[in-house]
Every structure is written in C-alpha cells, then in structure tokens.
C-alpha positions as CSV (number, residue, x, y, z in Angstrom):
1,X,0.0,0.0,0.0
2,X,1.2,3.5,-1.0
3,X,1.1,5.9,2.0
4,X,-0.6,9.5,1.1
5,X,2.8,11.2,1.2
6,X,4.4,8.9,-1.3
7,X,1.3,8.6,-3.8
8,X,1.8,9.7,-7.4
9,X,-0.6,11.1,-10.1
10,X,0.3,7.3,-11.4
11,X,-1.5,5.6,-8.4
12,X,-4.9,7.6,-9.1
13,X,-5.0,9.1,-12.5
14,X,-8.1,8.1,-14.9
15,X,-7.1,6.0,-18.1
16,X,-7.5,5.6,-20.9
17,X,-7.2,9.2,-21.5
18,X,-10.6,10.8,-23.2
19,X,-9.9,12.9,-26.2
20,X,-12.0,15.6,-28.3
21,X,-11.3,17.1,-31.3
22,X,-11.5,21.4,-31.4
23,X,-14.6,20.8,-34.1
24,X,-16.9,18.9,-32.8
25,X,-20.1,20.2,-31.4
26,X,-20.0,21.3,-27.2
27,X,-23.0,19.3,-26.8
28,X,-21.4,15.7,-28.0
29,X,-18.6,16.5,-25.8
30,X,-20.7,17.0,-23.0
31,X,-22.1,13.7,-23.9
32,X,-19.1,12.2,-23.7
33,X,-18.4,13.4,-20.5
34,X,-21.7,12.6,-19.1
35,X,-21.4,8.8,-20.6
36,X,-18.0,8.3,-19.5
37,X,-18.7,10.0,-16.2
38,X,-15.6,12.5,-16.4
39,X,-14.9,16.0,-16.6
40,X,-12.5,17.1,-18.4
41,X,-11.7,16.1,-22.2
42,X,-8.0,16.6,-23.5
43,X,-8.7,18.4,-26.8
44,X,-6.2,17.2,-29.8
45,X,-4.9,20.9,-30.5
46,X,-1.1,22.1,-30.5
47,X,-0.3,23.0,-28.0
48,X,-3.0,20.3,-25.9
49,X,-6.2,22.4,-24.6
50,X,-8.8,21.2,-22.8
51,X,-12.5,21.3,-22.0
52,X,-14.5,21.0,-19.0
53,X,-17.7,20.4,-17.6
54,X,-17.2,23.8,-16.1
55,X,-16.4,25.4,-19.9
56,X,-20.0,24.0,-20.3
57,X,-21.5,25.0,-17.7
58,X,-19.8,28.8,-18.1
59,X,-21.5,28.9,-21.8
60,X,-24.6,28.7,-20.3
61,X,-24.6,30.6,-18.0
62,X,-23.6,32.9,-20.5
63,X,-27.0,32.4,-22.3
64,X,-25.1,30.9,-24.9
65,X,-26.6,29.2,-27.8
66,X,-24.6,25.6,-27.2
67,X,-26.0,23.6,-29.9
68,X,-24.4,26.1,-31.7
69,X,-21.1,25.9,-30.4
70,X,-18.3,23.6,-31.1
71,X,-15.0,22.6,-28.3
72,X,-12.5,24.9,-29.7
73,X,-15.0,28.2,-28.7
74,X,-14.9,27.3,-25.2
75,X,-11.8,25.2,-24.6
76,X,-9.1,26.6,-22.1
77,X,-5.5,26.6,-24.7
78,X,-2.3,25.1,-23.3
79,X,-3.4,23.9,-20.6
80,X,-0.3,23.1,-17.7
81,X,0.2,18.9,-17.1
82,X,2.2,16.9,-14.8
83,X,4.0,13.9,-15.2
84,X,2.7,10.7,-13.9
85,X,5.9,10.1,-11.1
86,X,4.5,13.6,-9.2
87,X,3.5,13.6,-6.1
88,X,-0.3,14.2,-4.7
89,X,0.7,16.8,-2.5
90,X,2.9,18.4,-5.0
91,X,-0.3,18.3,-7.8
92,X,-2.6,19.2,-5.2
93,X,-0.5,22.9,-4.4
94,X,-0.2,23.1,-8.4
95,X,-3.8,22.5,-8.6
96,X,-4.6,25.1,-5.8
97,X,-2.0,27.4,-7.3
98,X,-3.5,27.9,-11.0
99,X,-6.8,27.5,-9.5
100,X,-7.7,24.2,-11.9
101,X,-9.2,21.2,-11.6
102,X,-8.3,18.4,-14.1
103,X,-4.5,18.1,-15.2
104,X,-3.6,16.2,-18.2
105,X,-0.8,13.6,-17.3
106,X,2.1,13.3,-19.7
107,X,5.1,11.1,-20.0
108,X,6.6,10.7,-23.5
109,X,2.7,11.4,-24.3
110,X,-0.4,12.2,-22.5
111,X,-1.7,9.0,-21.1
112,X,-3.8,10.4,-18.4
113,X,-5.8,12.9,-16.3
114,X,-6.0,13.7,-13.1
115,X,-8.7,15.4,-11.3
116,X,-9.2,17.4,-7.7
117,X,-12.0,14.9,-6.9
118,X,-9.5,11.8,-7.8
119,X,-7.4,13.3,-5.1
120,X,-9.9,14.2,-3.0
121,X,-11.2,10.5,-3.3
122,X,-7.7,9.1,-2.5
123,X,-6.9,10.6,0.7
124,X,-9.9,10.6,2.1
C-alpha cells in the first residue's frame, strides 16, 4: 500500500485518456463526459487544450446558444500537465496554485488525467 505522502498522479490518475477534437459540437462532448462520467476532455490541439464540464457550464450561464457551439469556442489553450511520477501533494498545491481542476498527465505522451476529486477521493 502506497502511504498518502508517497502517492503519485500514477496511483490515481483516470485511463485511458478521453480525447476531443476542437470541431466537434459542445454538446457531443458533453455527452461524452456525461457517458464516460468524467470531466475534463484533452482536446487534440497544438499546443494540448482542454474542455470541461465547467467550460460547459460557463457557456450557459452565458446564455449561450450551445447547440451552436463547437470545443474549440470554449476550450481553455495550453493547458499546464504533470508527469505521472509527481506527487499528490505536490499536484494538489499546483492544482490550488493555478486554480484548476483536471490536469492532463504526460510522460513521452499524454496518457492520463487527473482530477481534484480523484485526489480528494484518494486521501480521504
């Protein structure tokens, strides 16, 4: 058993990792999310972006017309990652520090994400 102060973004990150690509319509990615029960989807950009159920939630409160929008009009751009050997505490501050939820997890590639509620989960 891995003790909370030696636990990596390895021991609790969600795989396979959950891609979108920029043109396809906010609402299927929402689907995704809801179906896959996640999130946050990695969006295939360059630099990586991302999406979240909190991009989705921002466009309507906007009063935004959502079947109308596609990822790339609401996805955050170069997003910040960790690699999978960090620790929990130390993606915890990081989290805290940029004020983010869901960090994509990269080694030679992305191959992960990790959350505030998988971390929350884990040491609780």
């Amino acid at each position: 058993m891995v003790t909370n102060e030696r636990a990596v973004v390895a021991d609790i990150m969600t795989t396979p990792l959950e891609t979108v690509s920029p043109d396809v319509p906010l609402v299927d990615a929402a689907g995704t999310m809801r179906e896959k029960e996640i999130g946050a989807l990695l969006v295939t950009t360059a630099p990586p972006s991302i999406v979240t159920s909190t991009d989705v939630l921002d466009a309507v409160a906007q009063e935004k017309d959502t079947a109308e929008l596609d990822v790339a009009d609401v996805m955050t751009e170069s997003v910040e990652t960790v690699p999978p050997e960090l620790s929990l505490n130390e993606t915890a501050a990081m989290m805290e520090n940029f004020r983010i939820d869901h960090l994509p997890v990269v080694e030679d590639d992305y191959i992960g994400m990790v959350s505030s509620s998988d971390i929350t989960a884990y040491l609780s």
